[in-house]
LOMARMAR-195511 format. One record per residue (C-alpha): x, y, z; residue in three letters. Coordinates in Angstrom, 2 decimals, decimal comma. Layout:
+---------+---------+---------+---------+
!      xx !      yy !      zz ! residuo !
+---------+---------+---------+---------+
!       X !       Y !       Z !     Ala !
...
+---------+---------+---------+---------+
This chain:
+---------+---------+---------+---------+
!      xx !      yy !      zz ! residuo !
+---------+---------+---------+---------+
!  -52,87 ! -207,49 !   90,36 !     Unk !
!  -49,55 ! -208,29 !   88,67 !     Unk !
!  -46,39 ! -205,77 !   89,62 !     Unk !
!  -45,58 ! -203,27 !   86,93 !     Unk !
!  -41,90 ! -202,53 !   85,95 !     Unk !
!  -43,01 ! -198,56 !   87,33 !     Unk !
!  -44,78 ! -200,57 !   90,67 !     Unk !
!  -45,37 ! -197,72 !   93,06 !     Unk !
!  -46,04 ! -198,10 !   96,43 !     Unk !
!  -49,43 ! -197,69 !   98,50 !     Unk !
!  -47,83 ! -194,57 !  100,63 !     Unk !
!  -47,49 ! -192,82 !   97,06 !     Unk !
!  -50,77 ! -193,56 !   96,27 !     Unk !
!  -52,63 ! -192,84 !   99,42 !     Unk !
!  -50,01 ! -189,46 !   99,49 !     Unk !
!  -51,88 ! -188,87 !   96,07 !     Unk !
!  -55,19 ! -188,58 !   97,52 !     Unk !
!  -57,07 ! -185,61 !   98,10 !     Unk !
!  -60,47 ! -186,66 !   98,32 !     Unk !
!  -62,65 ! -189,93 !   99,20 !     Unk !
!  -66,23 ! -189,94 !   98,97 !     Unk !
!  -68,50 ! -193,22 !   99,34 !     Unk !
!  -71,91 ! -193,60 !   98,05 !     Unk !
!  -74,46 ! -196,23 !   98,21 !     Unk !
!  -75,78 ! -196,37 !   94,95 !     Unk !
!  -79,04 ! -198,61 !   95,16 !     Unk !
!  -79,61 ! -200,90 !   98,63 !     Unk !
!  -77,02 ! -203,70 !   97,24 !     Unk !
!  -74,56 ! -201,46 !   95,05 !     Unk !
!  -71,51 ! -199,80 !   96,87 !     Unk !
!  -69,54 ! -197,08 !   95,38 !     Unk !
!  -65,82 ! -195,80 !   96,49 !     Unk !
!  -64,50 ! -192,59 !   94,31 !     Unk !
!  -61,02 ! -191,74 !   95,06 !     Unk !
!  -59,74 ! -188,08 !   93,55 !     Unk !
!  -56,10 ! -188,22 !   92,94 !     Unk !
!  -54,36 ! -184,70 !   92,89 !     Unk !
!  -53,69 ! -185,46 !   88,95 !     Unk !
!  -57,65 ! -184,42 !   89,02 !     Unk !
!  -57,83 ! -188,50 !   87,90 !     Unk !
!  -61,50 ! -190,17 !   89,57 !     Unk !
!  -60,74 ! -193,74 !   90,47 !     Unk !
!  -64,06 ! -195,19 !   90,81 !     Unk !
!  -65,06 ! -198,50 !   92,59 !     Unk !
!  -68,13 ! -200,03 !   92,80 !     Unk !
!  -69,89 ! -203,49 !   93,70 !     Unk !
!  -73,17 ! -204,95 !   94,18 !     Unk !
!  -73,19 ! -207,48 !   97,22 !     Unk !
!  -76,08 ! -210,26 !   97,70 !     Unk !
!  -78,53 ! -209,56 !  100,49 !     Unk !
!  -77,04 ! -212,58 !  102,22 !     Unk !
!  -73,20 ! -211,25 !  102,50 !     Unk !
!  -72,07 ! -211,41 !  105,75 !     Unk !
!  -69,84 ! -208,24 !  105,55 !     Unk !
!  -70,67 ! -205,37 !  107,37 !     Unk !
!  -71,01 ! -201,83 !  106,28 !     Unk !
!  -67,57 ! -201,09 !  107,11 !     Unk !
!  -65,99 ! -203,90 !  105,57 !     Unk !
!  -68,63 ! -203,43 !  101,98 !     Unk !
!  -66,41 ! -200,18 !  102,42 !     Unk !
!  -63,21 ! -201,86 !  102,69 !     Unk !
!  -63,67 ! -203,89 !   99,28 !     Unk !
!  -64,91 ! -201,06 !   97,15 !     Unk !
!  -61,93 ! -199,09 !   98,25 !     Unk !
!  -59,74 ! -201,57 !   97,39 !     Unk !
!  -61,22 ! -201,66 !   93,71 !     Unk !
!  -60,88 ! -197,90 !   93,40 !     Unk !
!  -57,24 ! -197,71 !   95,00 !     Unk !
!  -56,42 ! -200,56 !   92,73 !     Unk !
!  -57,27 ! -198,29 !   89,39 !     Unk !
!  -55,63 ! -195,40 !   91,39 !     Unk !
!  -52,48 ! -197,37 !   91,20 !     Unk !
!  -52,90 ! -198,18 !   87,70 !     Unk !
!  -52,79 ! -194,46 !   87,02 !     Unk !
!  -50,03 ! -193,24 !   89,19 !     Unk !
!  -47,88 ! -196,03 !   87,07 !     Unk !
!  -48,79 ! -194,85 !   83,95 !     Unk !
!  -47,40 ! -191,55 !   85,17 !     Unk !
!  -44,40 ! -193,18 !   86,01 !     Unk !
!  -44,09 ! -194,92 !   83,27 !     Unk !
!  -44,65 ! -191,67 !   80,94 !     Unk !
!  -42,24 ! -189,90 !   82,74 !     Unk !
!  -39,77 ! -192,58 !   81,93 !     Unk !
!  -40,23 ! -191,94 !   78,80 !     Unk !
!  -40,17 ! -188,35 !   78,74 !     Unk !
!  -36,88 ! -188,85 !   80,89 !     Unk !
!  -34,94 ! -190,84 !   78,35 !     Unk !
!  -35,97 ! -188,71 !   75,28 !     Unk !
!  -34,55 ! -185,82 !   76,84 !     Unk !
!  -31,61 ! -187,78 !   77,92 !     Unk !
!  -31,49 ! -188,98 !   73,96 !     Unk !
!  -31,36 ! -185,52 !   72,61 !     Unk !
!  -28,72 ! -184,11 !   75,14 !     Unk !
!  -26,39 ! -186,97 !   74,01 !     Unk !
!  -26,91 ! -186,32 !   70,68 !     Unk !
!  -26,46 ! -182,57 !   71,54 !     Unk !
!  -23,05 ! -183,51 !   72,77 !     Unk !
!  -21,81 ! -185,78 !   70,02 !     Unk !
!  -22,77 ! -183,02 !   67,31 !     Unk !
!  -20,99 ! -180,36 !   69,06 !     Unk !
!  -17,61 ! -183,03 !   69,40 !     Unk !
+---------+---------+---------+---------+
């Protein structure tokens, strides 16, 4: 995954967490859902072969990863957002102050 201009780190993001739930969806298909405390549902999911030599744990690991991944992606674009938001308001206060010079 390529960093973002509004890269947050993976303390943010786990700090964001509220709730992690795993589910295995058929006998091959893993499934990670991540709740963020923005009410957001990161959801990762993969279907390993019946020959992968990963263990339950580490099927775990990986779908994680794919969730916390889109997790990230929406904690930037909160960022970002509020980076915009920032430098509007900044905008209109020094427009504020050059109409009342």
């Amino acid at each position: 995954m390529g960093k973002s201009k509004f890269a947050v780190d993976r303390a943010t993001v786990d700090g964001a967490i509220v709730q992690e739930m795993f589910i295995q969806g058929t006998t091959k298909t893993q499934i990670c859902i991540l709740i963020l405390n923005t009410g957001f549902e990161a959801v990762g999911s993969r279907s390993f072969q019946d020959d992968c030599e990963l263990d339950a744990s580490q099927r775990k690991n990986v779908v994680r990863e794919i969730a916390f991944d889109k997790a990230i992606e929406h904690i930037e674009s909160i960022a970002q957002w509020q980076k915009v938001v920032e430098d509007m308001l900044k905008k209109d206060s020094e427009e504020d102050i050059q109409k009342s010079v």
